[in-house]
DSSP file (Angstrom, degrees, kcal/mol; ACC not computed):
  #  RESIDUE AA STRUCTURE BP1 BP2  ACC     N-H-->O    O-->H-N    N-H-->O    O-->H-N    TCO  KAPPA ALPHA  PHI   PSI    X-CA   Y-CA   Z-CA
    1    1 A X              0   0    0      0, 0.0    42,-0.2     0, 0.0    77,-0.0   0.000 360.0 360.0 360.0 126.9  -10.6   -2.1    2.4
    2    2 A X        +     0   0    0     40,-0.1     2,-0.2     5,-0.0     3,-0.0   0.694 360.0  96.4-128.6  -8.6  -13.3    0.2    3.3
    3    3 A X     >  -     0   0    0      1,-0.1     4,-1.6     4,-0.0     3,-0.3  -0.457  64.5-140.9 -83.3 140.3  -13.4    0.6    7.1
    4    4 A X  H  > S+     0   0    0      1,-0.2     4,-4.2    -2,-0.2     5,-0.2   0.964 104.3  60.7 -65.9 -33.6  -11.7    3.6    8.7
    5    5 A X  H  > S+     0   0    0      1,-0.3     4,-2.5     2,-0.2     5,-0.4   0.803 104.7  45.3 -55.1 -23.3  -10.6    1.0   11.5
    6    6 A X  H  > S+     0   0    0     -3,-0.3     4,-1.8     1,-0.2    -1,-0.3   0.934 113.3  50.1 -93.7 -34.1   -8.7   -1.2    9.1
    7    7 A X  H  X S+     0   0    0     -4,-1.6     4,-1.5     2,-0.2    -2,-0.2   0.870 116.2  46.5 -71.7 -44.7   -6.8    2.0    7.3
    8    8 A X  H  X S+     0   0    0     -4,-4.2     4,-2.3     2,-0.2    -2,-0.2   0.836 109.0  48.1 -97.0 -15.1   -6.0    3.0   10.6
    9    9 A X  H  X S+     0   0    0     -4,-2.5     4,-1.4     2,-0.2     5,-0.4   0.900 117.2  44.0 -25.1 -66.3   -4.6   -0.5   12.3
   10   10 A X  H  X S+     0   0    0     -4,-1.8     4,-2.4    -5,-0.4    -2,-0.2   0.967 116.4  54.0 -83.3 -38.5   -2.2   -1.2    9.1
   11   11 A X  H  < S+     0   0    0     -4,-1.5    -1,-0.2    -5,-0.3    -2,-0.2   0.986 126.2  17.3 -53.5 -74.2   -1.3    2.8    9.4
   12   12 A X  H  < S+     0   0    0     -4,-2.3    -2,-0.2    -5,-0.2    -3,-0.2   0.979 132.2  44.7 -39.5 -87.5   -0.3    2.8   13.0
   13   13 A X  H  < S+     0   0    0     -4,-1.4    -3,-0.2    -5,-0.1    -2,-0.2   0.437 104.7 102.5 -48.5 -35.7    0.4   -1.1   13.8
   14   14 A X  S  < S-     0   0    0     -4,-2.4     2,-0.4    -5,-0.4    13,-0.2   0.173  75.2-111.2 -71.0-168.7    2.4   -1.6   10.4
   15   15 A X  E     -A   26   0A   0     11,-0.8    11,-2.1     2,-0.0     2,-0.3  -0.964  40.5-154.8 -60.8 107.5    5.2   -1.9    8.7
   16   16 A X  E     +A   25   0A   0     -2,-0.4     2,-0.3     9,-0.2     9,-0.2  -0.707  20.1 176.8-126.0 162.2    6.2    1.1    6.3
   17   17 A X  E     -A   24   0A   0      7,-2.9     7,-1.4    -2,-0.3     2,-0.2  -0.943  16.1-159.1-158.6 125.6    8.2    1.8    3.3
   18   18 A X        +     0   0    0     -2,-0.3     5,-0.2     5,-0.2     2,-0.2  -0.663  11.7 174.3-115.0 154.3    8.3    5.2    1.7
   19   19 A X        -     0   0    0      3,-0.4     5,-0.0    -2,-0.2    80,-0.0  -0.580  54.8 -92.0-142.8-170.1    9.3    6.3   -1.9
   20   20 A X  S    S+     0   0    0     -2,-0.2    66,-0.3    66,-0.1    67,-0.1   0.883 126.0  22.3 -72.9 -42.5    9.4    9.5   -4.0
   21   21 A X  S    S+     0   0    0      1,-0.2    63,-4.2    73,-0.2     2,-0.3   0.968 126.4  30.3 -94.9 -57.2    5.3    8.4   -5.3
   22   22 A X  E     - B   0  83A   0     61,-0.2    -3,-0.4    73,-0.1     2,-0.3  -0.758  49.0-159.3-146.5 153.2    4.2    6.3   -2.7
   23   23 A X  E     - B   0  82A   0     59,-3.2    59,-1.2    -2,-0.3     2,-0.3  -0.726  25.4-156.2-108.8 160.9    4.2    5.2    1.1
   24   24 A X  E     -AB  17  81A   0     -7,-1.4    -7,-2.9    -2,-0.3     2,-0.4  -0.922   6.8-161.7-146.8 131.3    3.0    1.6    1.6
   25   25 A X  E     -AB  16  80A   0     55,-0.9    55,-4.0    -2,-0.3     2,-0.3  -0.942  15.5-178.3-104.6 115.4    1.5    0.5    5.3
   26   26 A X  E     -AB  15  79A   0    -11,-2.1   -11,-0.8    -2,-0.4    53,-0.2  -0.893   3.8-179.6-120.3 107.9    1.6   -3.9    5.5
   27   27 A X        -     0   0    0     51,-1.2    -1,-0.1    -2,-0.3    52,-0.1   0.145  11.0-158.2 -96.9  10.7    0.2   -5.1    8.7
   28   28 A X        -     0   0    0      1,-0.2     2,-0.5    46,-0.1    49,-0.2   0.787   6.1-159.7  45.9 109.2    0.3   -9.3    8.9
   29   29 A X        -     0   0    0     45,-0.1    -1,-0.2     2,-0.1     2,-0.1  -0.876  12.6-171.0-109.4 172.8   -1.9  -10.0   11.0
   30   30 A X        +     0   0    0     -2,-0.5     2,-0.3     4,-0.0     3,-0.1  -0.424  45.0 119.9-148.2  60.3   -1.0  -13.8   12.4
   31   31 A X  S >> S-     0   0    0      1,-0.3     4,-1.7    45,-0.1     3,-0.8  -0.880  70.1-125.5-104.8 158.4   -4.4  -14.6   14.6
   32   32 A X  H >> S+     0   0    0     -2,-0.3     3,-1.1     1,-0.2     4,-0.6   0.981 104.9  63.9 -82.3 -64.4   -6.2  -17.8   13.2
   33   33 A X  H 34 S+     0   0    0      1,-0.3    -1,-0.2     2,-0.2    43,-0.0   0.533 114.1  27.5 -45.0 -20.7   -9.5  -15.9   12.7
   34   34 A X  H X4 S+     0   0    0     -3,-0.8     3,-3.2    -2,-0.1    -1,-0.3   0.805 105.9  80.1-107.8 -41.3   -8.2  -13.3   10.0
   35   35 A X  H << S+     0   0    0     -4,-1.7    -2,-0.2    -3,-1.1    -3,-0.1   0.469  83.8  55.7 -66.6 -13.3   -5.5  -15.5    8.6
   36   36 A X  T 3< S+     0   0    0     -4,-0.6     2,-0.9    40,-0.1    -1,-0.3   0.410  99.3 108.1 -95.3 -11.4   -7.7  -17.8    6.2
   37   37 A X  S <  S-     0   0    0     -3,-3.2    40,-0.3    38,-0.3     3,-0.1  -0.620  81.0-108.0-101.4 141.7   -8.7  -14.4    4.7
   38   38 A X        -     0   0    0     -2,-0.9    -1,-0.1    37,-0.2    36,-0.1   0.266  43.5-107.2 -28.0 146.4   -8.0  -12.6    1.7
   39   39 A X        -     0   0    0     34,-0.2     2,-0.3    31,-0.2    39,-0.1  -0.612  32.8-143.3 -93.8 172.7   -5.6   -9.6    2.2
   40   40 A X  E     -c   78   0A   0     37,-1.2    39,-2.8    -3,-0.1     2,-0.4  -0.872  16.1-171.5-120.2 147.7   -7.4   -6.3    2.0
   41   41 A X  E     +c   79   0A   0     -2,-0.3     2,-0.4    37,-0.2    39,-0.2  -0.989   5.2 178.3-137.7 142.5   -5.7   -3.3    0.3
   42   42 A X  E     -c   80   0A   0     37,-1.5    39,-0.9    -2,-0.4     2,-0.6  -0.996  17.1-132.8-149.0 140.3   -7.1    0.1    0.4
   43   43 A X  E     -c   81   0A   0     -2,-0.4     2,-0.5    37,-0.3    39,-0.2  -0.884   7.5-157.1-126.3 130.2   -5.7    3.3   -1.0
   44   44 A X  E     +c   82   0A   0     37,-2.0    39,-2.4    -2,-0.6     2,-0.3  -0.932  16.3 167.1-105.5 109.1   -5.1    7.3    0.2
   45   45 A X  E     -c   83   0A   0     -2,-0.5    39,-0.1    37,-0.2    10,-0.1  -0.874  18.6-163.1-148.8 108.5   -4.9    9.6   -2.2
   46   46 A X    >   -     0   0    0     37,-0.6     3,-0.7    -2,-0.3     4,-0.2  -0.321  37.4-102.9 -74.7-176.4   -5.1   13.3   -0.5
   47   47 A X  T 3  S+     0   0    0      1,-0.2    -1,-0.1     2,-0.2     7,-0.0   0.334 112.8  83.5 -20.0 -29.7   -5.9   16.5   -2.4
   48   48 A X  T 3  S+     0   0    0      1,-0.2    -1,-0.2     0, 0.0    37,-0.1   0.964  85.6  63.4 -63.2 -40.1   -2.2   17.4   -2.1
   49   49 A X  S <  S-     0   0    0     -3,-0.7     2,-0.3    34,-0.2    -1,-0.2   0.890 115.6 -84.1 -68.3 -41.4   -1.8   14.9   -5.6
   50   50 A X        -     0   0    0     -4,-0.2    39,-0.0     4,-0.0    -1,-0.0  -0.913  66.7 -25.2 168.3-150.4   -3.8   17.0   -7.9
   51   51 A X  S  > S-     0   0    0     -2,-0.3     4,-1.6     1,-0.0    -1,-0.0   0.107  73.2 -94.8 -90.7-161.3   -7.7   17.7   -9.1
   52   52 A X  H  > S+     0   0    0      2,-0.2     4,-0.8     3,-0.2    -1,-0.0   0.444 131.9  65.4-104.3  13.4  -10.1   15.1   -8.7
   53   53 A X  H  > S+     0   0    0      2,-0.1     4,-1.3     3,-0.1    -1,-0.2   0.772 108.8  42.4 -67.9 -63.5   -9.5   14.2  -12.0
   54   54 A X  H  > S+     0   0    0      2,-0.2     4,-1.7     1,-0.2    -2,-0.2   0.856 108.1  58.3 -39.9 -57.4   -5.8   13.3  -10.6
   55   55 A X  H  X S+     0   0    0     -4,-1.6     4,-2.1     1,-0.2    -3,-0.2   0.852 106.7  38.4 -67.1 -41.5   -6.7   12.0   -8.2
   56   56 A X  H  X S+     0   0    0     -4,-0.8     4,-1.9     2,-0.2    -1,-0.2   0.826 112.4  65.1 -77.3 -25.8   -8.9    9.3   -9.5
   57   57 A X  H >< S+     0   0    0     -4,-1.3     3,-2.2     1,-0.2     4,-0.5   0.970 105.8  36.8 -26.4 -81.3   -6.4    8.9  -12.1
   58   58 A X  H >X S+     0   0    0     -4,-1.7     4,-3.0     1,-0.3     3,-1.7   0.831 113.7  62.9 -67.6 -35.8   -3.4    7.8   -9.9
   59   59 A X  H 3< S+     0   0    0     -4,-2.1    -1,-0.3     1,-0.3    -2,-0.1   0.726 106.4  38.0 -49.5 -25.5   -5.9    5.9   -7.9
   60   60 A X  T <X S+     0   0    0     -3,-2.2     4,-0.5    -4,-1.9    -1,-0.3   0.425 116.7  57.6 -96.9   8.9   -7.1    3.4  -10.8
   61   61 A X  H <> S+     0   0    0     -3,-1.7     4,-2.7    -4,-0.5     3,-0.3   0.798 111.3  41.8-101.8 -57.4   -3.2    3.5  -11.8
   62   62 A X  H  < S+     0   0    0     -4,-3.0     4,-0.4     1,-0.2    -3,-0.2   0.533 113.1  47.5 -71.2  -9.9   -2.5    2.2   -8.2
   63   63 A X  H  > S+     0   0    0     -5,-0.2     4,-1.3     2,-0.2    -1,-0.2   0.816 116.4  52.1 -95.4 -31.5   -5.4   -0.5   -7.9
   64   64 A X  H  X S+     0   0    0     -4,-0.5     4,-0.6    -3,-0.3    -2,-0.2   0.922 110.9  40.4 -88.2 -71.5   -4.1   -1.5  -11.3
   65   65 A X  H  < S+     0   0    0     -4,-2.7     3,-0.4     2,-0.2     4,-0.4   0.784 115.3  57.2 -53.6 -43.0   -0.3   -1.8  -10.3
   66   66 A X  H >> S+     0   0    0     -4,-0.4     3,-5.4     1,-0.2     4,-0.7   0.980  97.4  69.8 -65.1 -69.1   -1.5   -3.7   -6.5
   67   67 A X  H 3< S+     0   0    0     -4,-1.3     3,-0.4     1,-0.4    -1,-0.2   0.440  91.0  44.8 -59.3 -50.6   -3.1   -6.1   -8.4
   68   68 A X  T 3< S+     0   0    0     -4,-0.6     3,-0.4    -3,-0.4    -1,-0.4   0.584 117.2  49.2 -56.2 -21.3   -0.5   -8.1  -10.0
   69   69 A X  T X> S+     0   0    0     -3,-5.4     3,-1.8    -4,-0.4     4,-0.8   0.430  83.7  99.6-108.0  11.8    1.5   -8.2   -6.4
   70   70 A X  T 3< S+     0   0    0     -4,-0.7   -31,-0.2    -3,-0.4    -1,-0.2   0.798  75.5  52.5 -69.4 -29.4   -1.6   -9.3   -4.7
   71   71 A X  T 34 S+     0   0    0     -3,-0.4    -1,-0.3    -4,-0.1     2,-0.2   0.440 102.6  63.3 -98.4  31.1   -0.7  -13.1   -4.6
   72   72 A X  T <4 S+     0   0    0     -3,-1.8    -2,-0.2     2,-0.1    -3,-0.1   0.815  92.2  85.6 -73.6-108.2    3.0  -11.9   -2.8
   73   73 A X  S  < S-     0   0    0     -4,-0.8   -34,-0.2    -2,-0.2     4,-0.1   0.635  88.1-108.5 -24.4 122.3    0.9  -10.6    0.2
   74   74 A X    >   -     0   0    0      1,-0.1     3,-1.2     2,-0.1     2,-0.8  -0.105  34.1 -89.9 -71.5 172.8   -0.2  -12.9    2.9
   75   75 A X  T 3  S+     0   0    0      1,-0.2   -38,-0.3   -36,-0.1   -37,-0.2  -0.464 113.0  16.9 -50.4  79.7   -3.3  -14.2    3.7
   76   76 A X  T 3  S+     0   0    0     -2,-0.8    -1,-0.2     1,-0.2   -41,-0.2   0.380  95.6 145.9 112.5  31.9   -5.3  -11.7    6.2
   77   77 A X    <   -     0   0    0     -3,-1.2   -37,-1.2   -40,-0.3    -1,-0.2  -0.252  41.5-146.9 -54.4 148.6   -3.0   -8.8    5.4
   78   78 A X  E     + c   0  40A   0    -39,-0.1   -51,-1.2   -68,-0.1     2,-0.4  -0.730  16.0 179.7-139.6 139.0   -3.7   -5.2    5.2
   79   79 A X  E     -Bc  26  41A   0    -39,-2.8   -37,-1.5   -53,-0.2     2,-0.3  -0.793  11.4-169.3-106.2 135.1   -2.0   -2.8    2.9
   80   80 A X  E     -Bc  25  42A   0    -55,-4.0   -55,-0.9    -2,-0.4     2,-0.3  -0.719   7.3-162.7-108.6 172.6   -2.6    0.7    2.5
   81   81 A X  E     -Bc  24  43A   0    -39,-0.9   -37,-2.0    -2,-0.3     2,-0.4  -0.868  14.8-166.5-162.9 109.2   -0.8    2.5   -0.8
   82   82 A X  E     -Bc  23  44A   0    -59,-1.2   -59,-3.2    -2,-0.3     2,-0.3  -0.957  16.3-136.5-110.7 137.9   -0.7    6.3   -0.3
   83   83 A X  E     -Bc  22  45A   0    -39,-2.4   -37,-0.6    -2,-0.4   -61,-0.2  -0.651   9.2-153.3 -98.9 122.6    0.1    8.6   -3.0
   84   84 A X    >   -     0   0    0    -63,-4.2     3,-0.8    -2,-0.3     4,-0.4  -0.241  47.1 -95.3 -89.3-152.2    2.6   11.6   -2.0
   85   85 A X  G >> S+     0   0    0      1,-0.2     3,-1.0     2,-0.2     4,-0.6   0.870 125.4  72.7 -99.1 -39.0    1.7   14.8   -4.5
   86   86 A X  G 34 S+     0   0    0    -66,-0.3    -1,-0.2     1,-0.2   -65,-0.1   0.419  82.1  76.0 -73.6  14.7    4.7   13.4   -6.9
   87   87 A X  G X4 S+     0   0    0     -3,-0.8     3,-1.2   -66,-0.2    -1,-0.2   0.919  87.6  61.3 -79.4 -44.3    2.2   10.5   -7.8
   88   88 A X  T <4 S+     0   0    0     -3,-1.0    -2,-0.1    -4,-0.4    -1,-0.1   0.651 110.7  30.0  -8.8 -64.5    0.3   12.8   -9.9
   89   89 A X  T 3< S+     0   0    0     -4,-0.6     2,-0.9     2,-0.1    -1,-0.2   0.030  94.8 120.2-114.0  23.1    2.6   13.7  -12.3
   90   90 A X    <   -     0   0    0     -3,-1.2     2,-0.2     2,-0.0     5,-0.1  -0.724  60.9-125.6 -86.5 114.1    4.3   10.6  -12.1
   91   91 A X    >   -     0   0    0     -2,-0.9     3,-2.2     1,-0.1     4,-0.3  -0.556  31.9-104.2 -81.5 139.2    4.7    8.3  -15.3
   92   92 A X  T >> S+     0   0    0      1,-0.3     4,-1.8    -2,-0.2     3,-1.7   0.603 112.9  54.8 -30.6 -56.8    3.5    4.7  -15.1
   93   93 A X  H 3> S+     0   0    0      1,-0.4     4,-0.8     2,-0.2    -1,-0.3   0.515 109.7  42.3 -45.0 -21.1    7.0    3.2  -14.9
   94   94 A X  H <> S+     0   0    0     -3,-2.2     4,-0.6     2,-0.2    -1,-0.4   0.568 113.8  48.5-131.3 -11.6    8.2    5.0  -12.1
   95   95 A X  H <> S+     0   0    0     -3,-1.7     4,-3.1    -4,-0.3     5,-0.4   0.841 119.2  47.5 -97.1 -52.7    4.9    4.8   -9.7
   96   96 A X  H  < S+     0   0    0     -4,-1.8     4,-0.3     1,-0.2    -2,-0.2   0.674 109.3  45.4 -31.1 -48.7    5.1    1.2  -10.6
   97   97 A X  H  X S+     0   0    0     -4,-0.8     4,-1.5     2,-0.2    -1,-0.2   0.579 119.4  46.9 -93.5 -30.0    8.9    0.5  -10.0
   98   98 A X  H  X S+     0   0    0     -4,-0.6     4,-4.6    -3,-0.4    -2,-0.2   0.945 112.3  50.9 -32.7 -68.3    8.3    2.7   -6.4
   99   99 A X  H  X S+     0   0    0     -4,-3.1     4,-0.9     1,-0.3    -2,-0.2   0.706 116.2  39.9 -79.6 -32.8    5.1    0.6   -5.7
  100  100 A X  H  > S+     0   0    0     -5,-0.4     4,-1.9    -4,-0.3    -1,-0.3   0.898 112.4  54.5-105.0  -7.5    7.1   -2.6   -6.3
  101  101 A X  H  X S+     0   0    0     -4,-1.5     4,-3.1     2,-0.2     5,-0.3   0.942 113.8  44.2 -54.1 -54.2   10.3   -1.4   -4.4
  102  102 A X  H >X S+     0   0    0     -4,-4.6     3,-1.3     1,-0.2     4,-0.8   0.767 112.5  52.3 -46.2 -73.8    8.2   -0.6   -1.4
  103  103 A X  H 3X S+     0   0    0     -4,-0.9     4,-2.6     1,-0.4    -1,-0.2   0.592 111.9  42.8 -81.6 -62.4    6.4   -3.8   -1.7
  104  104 A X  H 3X S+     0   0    0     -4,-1.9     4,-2.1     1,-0.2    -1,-0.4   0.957 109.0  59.1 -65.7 -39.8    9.4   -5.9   -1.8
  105  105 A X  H << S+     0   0    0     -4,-3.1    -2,-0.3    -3,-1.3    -1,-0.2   0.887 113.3  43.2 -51.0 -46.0   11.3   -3.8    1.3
  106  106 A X  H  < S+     0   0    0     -4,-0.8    -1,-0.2    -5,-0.3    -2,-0.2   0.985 112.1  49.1 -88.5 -47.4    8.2   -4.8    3.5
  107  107 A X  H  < S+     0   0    0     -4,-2.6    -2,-0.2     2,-0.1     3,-0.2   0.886  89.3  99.0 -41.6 -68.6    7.8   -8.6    2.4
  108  108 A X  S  < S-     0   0    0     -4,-2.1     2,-0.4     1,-0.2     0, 0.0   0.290  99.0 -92.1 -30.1 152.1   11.6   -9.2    3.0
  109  109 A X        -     0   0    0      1,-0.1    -1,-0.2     0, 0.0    -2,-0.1  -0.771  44.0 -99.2 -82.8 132.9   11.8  -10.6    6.2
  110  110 A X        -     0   0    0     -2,-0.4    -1,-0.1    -3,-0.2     3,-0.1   0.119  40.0-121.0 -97.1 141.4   12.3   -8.1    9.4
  111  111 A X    >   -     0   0    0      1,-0.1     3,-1.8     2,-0.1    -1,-0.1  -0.550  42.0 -89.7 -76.0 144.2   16.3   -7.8   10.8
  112  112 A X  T 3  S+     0   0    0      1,-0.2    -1,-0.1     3,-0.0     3,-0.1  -0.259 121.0  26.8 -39.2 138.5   16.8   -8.7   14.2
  113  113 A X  T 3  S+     0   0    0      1,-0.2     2,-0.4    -3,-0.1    -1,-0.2   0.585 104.0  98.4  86.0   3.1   16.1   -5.0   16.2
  114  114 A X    <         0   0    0     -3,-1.8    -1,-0.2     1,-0.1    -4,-0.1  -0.932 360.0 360.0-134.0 144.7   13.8   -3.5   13.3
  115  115 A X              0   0    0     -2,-0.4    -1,-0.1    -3,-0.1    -5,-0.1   0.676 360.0 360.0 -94.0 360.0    9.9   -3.5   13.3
C-alpha cells in the first residue's frame, strides 16, 4: 500500500486491535470492484520506535512476519501494521506473537453491537 488515501480509509474506516508492539488497522472492503483484488498492507513506523536504523529494522521484521498471514486476509482488504516505540526493542517472538494476536482478534468474526 502506497497511497496516503488507502492508509487513511483502513485507519479511520477499520477495524483495530492494539498490542504492547503493534496496532493493526483491517478494513474489508465488500464492493465487487475491489473484492477480486489482492489485499494491500502497508506499514507506520514513526520516529517514536528508534533511529532510522530502527526503524527500518522493525519494518523488514514486520513485512517479514505479514507475510506468512497474508493468505488469512481477504481478498481487497487493507491492513495497516503500526509499530508503537516498544517495537524497537522488541525481540522477534514477541512482535510476532502481538502481530499474530492482533491479526487473529480482527479476522474473528464481529459480536453483535461491536464494529
Amino acid at each position: 500500500m502506497r497511497r496516503r488515501e488507502d492508509f487513511t480509509l483502513a485507519v479511520r474506516r477499520g477495524r483495530r486491535a492494539g498490542r504492547p508492539t503493534v496496532v493493526v488497522h483491517l478494513l474489508r472492503r465488500d464492493d465487487a470492484a475491489q473484492a477480486d483484488h489482492a489485499p494491500l498492507v502497508g506499514f507506520i513506523v514513526a520516529r517514536t520506535v528508534g533511529s532510522a536504523v530502527v526503524r527500518n529494522r522493525v519494518r523488514r521484521r514486520l513485512r517479514h512476519l505479514v507475510r506468512a498471514h497474508l493468505d488469512r486476509l481477504p481478498q481487497g482488504s487493507l491492513l495497516v501494521v503500526r509499530a508503537n516505540p516498544r517495537a524497537g526493542t522488541a525481540r522477534h517472538g514477541e512482535l510476532a506473537a502481538d502481530l499474530e494476536s492482533a491479526l487473529d482478534r480482527l479476522l474473528r468474526p464481529a459480536s453483535k453491537g461491536r464494529r
